[in-house]
N, C-alpha and C positions, 0 to 999 in steps of 0.2 A: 504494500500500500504506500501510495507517496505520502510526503509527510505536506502540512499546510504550507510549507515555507516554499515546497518545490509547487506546489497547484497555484500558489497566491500569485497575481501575475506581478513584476516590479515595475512601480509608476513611476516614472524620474519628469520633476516639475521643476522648471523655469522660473525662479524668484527675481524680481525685480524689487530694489529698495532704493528710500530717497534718503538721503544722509543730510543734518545737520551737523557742525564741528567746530569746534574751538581750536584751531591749528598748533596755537605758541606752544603746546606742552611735549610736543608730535617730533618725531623725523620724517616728517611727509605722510605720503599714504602709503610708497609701497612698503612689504614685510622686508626686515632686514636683519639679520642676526645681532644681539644684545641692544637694541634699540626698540625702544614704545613708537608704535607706527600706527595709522588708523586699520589698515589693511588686517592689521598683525591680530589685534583689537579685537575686528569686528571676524575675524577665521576664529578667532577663539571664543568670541560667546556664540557663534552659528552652531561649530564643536559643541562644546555641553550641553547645548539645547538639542543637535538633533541627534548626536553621537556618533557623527563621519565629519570626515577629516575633507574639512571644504576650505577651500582659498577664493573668497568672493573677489571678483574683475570689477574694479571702475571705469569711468567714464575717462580718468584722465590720472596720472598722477603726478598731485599738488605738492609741491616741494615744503620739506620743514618750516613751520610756521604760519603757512599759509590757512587761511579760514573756508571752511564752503558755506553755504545757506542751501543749497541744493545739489549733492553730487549724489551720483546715481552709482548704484552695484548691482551686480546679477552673480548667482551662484544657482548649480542644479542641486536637490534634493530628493531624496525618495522619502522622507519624514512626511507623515499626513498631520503635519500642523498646519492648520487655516492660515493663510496668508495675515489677514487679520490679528492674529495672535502672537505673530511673531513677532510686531512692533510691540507691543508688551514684554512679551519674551524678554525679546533682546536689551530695550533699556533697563532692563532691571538688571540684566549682565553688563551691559554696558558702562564705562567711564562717566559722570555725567555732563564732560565735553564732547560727548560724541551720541547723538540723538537719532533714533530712526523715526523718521518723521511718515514715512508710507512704508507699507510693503505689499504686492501684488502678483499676481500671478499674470507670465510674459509666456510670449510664443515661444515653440520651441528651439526658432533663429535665431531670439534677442540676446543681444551681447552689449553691453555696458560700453563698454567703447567704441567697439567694430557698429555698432546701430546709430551709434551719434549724428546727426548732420548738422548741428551748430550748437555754441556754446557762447555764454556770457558771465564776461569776469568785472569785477568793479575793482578801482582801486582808490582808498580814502587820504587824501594828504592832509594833515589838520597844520591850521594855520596860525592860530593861536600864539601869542608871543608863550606861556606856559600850560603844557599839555597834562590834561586831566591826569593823574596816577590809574584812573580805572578803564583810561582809553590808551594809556601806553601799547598795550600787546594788538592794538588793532587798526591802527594807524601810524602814519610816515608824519612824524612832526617835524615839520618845515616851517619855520615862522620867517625865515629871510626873505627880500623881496622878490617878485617873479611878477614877469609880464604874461598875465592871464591870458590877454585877449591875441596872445602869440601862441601861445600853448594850444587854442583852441583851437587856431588857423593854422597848426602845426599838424593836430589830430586827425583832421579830415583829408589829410593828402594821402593815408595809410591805408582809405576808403579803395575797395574793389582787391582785384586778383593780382600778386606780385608775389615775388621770390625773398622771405625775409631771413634771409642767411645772417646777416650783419647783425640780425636781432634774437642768433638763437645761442645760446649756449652749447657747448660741445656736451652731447649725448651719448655716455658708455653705452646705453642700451639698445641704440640703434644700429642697425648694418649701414656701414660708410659708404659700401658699396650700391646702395639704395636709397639714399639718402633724399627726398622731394621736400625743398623747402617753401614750395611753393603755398598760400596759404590765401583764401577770400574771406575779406572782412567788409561787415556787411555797415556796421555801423562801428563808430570812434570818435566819440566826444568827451567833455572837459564839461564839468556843470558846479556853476556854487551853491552848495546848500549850507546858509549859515558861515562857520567859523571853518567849516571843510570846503577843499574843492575836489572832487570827484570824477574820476575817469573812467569813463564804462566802453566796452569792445567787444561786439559779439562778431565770429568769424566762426567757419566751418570745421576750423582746427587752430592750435596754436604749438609752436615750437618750447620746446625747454628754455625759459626763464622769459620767454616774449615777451609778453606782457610787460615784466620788469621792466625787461632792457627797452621797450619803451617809452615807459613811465620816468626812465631814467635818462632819456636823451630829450622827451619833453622837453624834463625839469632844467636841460642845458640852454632852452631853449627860451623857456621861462628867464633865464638869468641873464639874459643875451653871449651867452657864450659860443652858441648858433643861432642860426635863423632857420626859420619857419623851410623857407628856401631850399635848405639842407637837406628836407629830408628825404625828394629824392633820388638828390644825390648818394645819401645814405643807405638806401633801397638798394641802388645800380652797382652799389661796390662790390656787394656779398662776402665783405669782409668784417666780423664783430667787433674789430678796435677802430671799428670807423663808426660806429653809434655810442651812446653815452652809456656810466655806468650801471648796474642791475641795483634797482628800486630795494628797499628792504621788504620783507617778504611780509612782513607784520600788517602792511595796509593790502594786502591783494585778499579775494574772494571769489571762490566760483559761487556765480550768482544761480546757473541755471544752466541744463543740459536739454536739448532738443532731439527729438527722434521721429 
């Protein structure tokens, strides 16, 4: 007689999850040996909840320090825990800088990153001659002077389809030999709200530290150390020591992932 284990068919489900995070505590998202990672994190409350050894795939991953408001993970399961319940599950295993805000049941194609077709990162500069103590880990405090209304006419030139080599950081994890740095951004503005100024960029992908580097040639441009002009000339070099330094990580955030 077969026994129930062998007649019971196995159901393997497709989990999709929305991540809330508080970055500053973090090495990033991916898993890394003797380092607190979110990746690391959330593979080990998935572990005790279902009791298989799953390594959940995001949508991107967010370098140390970095904040999301919505990053997205997919991992497969055979566990018959309701979608539903696992966002309880989980935060109760979870750190409580790292939140499962959804969890849902996805086709059996969806991949966290391979399903993406655009994303939107913000990043907050606070402007403030003294920065809050309780806004330190989430903001770039810059109180020196900066020509705004050049930063803004700097953002919009980054607008459509171009090759951002100059603005990627060198990537161990990539094959050199494959390497497309080509990248569409749909939108790149500069906004004041308050004592902040604010830079949001949603495109169909971004390179290792992009956004930073940036945020960080902006800021050269803010100061007149470039011009608006520059950038792109900046763009056509494809060379990184030809755009400004990489942004502190404290003010960036994935705001939101598209599929």
């Amino acid at each position: 007689m077969s026994s129930s284990a062998e007649t019971t068919p196995r159901i393997v489900r497709n989990i999709k999850l929305v991540l809330a995070y508080d970055g500053s505590e973090f090495s990033g998202w991916q898993v890394q040996p003797d380092a607190a990672t979110i990746q690391g994190k959330l593979a080990s409350a998935i572990g005790r909840i279902t009791a298989e050894k799953v390594l959940p795939q995001g949508s991107g991953r967010t370098d140390a320090g970095v904040h999301a408001l919505a990053q997205v993970a997919s991992f497969t399961t055979e566990s018959p825990i309701p979608a539903a319940n696992l966002v309880k599950a989980l935060n109760d295993m979870l750190p409580p800088s790292i939140r499962v805000l959804e969890a849902n049941e996805a086709p059996d194609g969806f991949h966290a990153r391979h399903s993406a077709c655009a994303k939107t990162y913000r990043y907050r500069i606070y402007r403030g001659a003294i920065c809050p103590p309780f806004l330190a880990k989430y903001v770039w405090h810059y109180p020196y002077p900066l020509d705004e209304d050049a930063m803004k006419e700097s953002a919009a030139l980054v607008l459509g389809e171009h090759d951002f080599t100059s603005f990627a950081a060198v990537d161990p994890e990539r094959d050199t030999a494959e390497v497309n740095n080509v990248r569409k951004i749909f939108c790149s503005q500069w906004r004041r709200e308050g004592v902040e100024l604010i830079y949001e960029i949603r495109g169909n992908g971004f390179l290792h530290h992009m956004v930073r580097n940036l945020v960080g040639t902006f800021i050269l441009i803010g100061k007149g150390s470039l011009k608006a002009t520059d950038v792109p000339r900046i763009l056509e070099a494809g060379d990184r020591s030809a755009a400004g330094a990489t942004a502190p990580a404290s003010g960036l955030y994935l705001v939101s992932v598209e599929y």
